[in-house]
N, C-alpha and C positions, 0 to 999 in steps of 0.2 A: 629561172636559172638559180643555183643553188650552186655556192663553194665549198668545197670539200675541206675537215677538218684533220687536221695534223698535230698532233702532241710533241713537242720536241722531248728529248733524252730525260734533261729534269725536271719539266712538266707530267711526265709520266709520272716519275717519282713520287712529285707533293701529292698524287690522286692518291695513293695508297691508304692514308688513313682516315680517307673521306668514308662515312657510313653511305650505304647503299642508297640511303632518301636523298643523301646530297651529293651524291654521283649522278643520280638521276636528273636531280635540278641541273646541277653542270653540263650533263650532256643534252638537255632538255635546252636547257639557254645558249648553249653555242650552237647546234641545232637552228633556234629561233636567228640566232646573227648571223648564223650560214648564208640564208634566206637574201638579205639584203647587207651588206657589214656594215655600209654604212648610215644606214638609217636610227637614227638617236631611239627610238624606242625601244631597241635591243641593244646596244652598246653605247657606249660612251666616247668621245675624240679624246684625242691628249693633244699637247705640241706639237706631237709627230703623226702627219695625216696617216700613214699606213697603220699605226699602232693605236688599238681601241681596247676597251675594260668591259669586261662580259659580268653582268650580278649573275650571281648564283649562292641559293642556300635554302634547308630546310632548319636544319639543325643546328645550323652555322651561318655569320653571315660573312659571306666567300665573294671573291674577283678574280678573274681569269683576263690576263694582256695576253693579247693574241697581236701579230704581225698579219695586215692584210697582204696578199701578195693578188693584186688585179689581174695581171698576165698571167697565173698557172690558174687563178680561182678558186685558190687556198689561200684559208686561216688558218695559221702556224702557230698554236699554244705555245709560249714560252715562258710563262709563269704562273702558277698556281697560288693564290694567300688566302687564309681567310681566319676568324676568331670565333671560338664559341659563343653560343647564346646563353647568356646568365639570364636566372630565375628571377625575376626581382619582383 
């Protein structure tokens, strides 16, 4: 079984100035959390049991809070963040 992924309105948004390698990691790791959401190897728990942190990045290093929703079997993207990687 696999849940179905969802981008809300302004998670759609923060994707825009993602480069193509870290769109991929993004849809690559929400993907892998679809899978199972709650299993700790692909997401992270917070406070709030339905609401988990997706890593992602190539070029960046990026979190995606997704809203689990058990009864439809969708993850609901609601926030995009993430920092470039300095050269050091």
């Amino acid at each position: 079984m696999s849940y179905e992924v969802e981008y809300r309105q302004n998670a759609a948004a923060q994707i825009k100035p993602l480069t193509a390698a870290d769109f991929l990691s993004l849809t690559d790791a929400l993907r892998f959390a679809a899978r199972d959401p709650f299993d700790d190897t692909h997401s992270q728990p917070t406070a709030d049991v339905h609401v988990r942190r997706v890593d992602f990045g190539v070029e960046v290093i990026g979190q995606a809070s997704v809203f689990v929703d058990p009864e439809a079997e969708t993850l609901r993207v609601f926030d995009i963040r993430w920092s470039e990687l300095t050269a050091g």
